[in-house]
N, C-alpha and C positions, 0 to 999 in steps of 0.2 A: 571350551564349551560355549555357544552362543546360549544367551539370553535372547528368546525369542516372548513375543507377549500375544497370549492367545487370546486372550476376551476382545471382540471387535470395540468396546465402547474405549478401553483403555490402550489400544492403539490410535482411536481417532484423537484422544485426548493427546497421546505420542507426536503425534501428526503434525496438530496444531500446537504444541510446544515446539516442537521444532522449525515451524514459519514465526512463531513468536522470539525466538532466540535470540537473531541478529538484533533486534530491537536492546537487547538490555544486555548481550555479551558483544564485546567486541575481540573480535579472533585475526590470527596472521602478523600483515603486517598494519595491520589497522591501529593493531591492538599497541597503545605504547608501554602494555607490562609484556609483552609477548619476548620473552628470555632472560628478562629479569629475574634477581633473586629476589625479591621482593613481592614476586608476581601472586606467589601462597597466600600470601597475607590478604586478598583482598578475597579469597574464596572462605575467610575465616568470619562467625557473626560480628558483630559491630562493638559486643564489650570485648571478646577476646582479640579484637582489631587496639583497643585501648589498651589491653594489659598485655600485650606486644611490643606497644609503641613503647611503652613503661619499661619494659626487660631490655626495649633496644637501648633506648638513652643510657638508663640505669650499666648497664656491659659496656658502651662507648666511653660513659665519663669513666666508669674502673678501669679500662682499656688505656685513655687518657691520665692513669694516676689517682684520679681524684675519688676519694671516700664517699663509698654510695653507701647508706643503710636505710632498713624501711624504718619509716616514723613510727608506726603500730597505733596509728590513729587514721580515722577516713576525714583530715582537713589537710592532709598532705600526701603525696604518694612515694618521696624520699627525699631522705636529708643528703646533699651533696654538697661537699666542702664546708659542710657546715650551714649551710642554707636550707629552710624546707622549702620545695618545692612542686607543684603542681606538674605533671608531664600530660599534657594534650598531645592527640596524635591526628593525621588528618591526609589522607593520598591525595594526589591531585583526581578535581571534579573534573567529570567532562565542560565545563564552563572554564577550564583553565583555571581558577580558581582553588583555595582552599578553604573548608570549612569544619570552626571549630564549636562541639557542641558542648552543650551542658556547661559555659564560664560561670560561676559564681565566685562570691567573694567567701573566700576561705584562708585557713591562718598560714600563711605562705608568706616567705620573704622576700 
């Protein structure tokens, strides 16, 4: 079944999303998450972009052997091998770059 949009004001609005697009999606072969597994994660908000990046490490280092558990305090996000430690997560920017938000000084080894 198509989704057709009958009100004229919320097609123009349609409209003009769609010449707005290219502007802030990048599609095809433009696109460097275009077949990625990875590619989901950047359609997800920005904390659950954080508590992704956390589940990924967290499964990598258990993956790699090493003893993940949650600390069950908000100054660390898991103790690994015995370390607490902080997990920042961060895609590449269109400036090639990475950017990491929200550092503070918290009780991490």
């Amino acid at each position: 079944m198509e989704n057709r949009i009958v009100d004229p004001d919320v097609r123009m609005l349609a409209c003009i999303a769609g010449t707005l697009k290219s502007d802030y999606v990048l599609e095809g072969a433009a696109d460097p998450w275009a077949g990625s597994p990875f590619a989901w994660i950047r359609t997800r908000p920005s904390r659950q972009v954080g508590k992704i990046g956390e589940q990924l490490v967290a499964g990598w280092c258990a993956a790699k052997g090493l003893d993940v558990v949650a600390t069950g305090d908000a100054q660390a996000d898991r103790v690994i091998a015995g370390r607490r430690v902080e997990i920042k997560f961060s895609t590449l920017w269109a400036s090639g770059g990475y950017t990491f938000q929200q550092i503070r000084d918290q009780n991490c080894d």
